[in-house]
N, C-alpha and C positions, 0 to 999 in steps of 0.2 A: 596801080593795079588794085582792083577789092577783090576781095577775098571772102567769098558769099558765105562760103563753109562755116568763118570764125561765127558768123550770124548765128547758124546754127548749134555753136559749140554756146552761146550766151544761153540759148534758148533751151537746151539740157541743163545748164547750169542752173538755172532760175527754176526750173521743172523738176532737177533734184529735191532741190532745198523745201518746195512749196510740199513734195511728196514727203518730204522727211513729217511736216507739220502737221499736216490734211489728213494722211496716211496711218498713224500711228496704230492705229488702231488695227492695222491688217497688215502685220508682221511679216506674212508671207509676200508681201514685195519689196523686203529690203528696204523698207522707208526709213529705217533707222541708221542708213547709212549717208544720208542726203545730205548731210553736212558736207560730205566732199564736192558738191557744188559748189559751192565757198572757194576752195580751194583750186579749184578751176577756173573761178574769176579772180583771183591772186595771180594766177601762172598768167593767162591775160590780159592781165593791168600791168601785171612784169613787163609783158613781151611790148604790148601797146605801148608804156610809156617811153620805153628805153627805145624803140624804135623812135619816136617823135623827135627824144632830147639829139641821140646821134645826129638825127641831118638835120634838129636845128643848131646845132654847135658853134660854127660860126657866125652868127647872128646878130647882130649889135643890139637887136631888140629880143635877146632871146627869152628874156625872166618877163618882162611883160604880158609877151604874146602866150608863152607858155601855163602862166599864171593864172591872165585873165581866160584863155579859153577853158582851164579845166574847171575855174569860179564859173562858168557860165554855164557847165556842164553839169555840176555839180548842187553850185548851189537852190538854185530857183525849188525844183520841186523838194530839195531836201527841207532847207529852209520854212517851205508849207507847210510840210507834216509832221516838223518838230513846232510850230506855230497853234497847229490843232490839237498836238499833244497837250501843248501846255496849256490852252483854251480848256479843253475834257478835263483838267486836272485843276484847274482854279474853279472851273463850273461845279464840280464834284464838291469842292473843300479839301482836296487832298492836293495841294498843289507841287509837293517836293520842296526840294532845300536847291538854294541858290545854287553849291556847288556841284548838286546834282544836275544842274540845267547847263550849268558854265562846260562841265562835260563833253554834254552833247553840242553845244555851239559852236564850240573851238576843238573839238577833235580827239579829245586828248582822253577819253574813256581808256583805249585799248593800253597806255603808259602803265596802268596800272595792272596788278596779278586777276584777273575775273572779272565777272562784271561789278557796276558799283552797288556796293553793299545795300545803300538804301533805298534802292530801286523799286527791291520786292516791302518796304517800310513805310513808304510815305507819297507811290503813285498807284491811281486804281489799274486794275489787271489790264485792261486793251491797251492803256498805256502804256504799262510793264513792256508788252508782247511786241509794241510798234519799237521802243527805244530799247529791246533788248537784242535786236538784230542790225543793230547800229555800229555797232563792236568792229566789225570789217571795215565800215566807212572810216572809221578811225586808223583803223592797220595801213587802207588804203590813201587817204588824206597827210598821214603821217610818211609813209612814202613817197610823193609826191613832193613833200616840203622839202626834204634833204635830197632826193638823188637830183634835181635838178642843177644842184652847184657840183653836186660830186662830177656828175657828168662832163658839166662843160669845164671846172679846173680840175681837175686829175689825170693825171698820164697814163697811160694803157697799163700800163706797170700795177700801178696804185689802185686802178678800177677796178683790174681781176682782183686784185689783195683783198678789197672790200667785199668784193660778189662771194670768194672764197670762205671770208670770216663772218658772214651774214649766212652761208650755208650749214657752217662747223659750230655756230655758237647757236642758231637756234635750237636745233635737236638736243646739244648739251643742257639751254635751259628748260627746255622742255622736262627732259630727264629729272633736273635740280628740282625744279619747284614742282612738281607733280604730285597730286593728293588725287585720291578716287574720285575725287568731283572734277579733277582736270579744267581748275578754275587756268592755266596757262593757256590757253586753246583759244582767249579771247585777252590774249597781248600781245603786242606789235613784237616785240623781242620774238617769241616764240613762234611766230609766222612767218618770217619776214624771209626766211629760205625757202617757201614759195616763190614770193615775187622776186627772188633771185634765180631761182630758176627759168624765170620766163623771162629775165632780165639777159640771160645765156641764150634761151633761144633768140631774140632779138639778135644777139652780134653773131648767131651765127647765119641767121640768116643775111644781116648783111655782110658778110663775110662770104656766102655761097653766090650772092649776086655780082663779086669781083669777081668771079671764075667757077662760074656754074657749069661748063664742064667739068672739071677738078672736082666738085662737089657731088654731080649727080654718080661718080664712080662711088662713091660715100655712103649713098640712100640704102644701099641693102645694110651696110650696118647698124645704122640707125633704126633701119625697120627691126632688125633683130634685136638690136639692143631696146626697142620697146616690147619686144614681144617677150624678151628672158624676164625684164624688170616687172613685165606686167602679171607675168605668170607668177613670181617670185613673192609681187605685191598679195595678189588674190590668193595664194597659198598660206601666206602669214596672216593673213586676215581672218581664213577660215581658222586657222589652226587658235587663234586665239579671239575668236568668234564677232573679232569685229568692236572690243570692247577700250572704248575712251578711256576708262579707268583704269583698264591696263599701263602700267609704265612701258613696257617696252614696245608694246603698242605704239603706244601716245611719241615714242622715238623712231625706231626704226621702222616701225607700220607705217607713221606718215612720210617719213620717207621717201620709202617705196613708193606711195600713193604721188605726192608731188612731181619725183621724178617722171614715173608713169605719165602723169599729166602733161609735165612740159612735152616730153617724146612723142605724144599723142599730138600736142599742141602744134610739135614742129613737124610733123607726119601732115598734118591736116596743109600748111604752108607748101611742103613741097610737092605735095599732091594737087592742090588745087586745081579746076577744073575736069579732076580726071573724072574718066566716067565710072568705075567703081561703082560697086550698091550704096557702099557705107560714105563715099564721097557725097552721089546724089540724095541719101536720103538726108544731110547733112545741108543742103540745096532747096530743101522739103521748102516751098512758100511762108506755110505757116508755121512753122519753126522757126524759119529767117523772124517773123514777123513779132510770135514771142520774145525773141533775142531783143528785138526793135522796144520792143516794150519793158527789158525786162529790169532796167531802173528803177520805174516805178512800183513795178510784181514784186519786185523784192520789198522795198519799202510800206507796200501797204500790207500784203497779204495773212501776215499773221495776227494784227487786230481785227482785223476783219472777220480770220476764222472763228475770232473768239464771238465778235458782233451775230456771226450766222449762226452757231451753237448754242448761245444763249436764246436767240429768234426760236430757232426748229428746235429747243426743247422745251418750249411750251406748246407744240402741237400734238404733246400725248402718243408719240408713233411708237413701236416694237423697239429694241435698241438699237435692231442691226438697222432697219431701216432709217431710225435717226443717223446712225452715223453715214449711211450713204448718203441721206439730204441733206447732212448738214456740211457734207464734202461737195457736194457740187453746187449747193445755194452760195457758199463760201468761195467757191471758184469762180463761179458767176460772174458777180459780184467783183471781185480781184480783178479780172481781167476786163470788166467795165469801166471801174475805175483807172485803173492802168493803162487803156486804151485813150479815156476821156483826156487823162492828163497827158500821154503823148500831141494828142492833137489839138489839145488845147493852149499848150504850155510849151513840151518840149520842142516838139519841132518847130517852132514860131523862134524860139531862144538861138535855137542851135545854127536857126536861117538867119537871124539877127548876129550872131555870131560869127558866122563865112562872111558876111557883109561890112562887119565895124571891126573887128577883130581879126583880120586873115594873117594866115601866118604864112611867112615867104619859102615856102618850102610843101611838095606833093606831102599832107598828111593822111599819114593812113586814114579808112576812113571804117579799118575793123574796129569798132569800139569796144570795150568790156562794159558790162552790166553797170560800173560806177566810175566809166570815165567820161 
């Protein structure tokens, strides 16, 4: 069954984030909260992956199949643009430190508290801005590596113990290590009760598919229970204005915000199809179609902004004006390139993939932004 909606929920996600960047400048819409796009595709790569490992479980070829499609997914255009990073950065003379690059290769940025220190020391700014939104690929790559054994040898028993203790300890470290820069916010420790959250909608959603009578008696609490959390989220938010460097924020604000998400998340699942507003505008063509894209959007879109900002500020314009053309020359642009490399690149991989690679089991075919 697809599930057009999640399309649309990538394609907000990726739309956040780019408004967080693009936007900054015009306060008045909330672009400083766009980071929880992020977090959206956390709860997503939860639900997506745990969905795949479950029914591939019995598998004799499970760590293969499972491996090599998410390397085929994964790596190709990442791989490019950490390629052209470091091209721009040897061509500059500013090329970085080995272990700076080793980072980015193998995944392992987000292991550490913030981001890595010599980032902002020894690569030029477009650089910086491409490899410093890399951080999540990490979180998410890092997940990926471990729940796949957890999955297939762990007992139900031991699964929930894990999901449990991945919910309870990230908020605690978030809490421990928290300084006003909320350097925690970009490590895998400190995130990783996201993707455990969407890791829970997954089992329950297959859990409502054994007895989706029994379950649809269920839905009005679920809808309540995202409408009390969501209220509750948006209440703390305001009340402490929404600020990362806040501690308690940075704990029980996202929280709330994560939960929110999954609930949202599995809202969107068990409604599917309906005809609702906020169902069909989630259906929207070009929203699906951003979603479709939005691997790449993420990936390019903030050297880029820096690329157009730099261009349209040597055209001498008023400031408010520069910053509107340097928001949509920058948008432009993003979704050119984003568009080029789906059609270029992605879909070719991914067709290449169904074909050498299949895996023996109906895989969902809702993807998140970085699966």
């Amino acid at each position: 069954m697809r599930f057009k909606e999640l399309d649309g929920l990538r394609g907000i996600a990726v739309l956040a984030v780019m408004v967080q960047h693009y936007l900054s400048w015009l306060p008045a819409t909330g672009a400083r909260h766009g980071w929880l796009g992020v977090d959206l595709f956390f709860v997503l790569s939860g639900f997506l992956i745990t969905s795949i490992l479950v029914k591939m479980r019995g598998q004799e070829n499970y760590f293969p199949v499972f491996y090599g499609r998410r390397a085929l997914r994964i790596f190709p255009v990442y791989f490019l643009m950490l390629a052209i990073y470091l091209a721009v950065s040897l061509l500059s003379g500013v090329p970085g430190t080995l272990s700076l690059w080793a980072q980015y290769v193998f995944f392992y940025t987000s292991l550490f508290v913030g981001q890595p220190p010599e980032l902002k020391l020894v690569v030029i700014a477009p650089v910086q801005l491409g490899l410093g939104v890399l951080w999540s690929l990490s979180v998410e790559e890092l997940y990926y590596s471990f729940w796949a054994p957890i999955v297939r040898y762990t007992t139900q028993k031991v699964f929930a113990l894990i999901l449990l203790a991945m919910i309870v300890a990230a908020p605690i470290l978030r809490f421990w290590l928290h300084t006003p820069d909320y350097p925690e916010f970009y490590t895998f420790y400190c995130r990783m009760d996201a993707l455990a959250y969407g890791s829970i909608v997954a089992l329950l959603m297959h859990a409502r598919q054994q007895d989706i009578v029994k379950w649809q008696r269920l839905d009005r609490r679920f809808d309540l229970a995202g409408i009390v959390v969501g209220v509750a989220a948006l209440a703390l938010w305001v009340l402490l204005r929404g600020e990362q460097s806040n501690r308690l924020f940075a704990t029980l604000g996202l929280v709330l915000a994560d939960v929110g998400l999954a609930l949202l998340v599995f809202a969107v699942l068990r409604k599917s199809g309906a005809s609702s507003w906020w169902m069909r505008a989630l259906r929207v063509r070009w929203l699906r179609s951003v979603g479709m894209v939005s691997f790449s959007l993420y990936l390019v879109h903030y050297p880029v902004l820096y690329i157009a900002t730099r261009w349209v500020g040597a055209w001498e314009l008023s400031r408010h004006s520069e910053a509107v053309t340097q928001t949509l020359v920058a948008a432009a642009l993003s979704f050119c390139i984003a568009y080029a490399l789906w059609y270029a690149m992605e879909s070719r991989i991914l067709n290449w993939k169904d074909r050498h690679v299949p895996s023996n089991h109906a895989e969902p075919v809702f993807v998140s932004a970085r699966s």
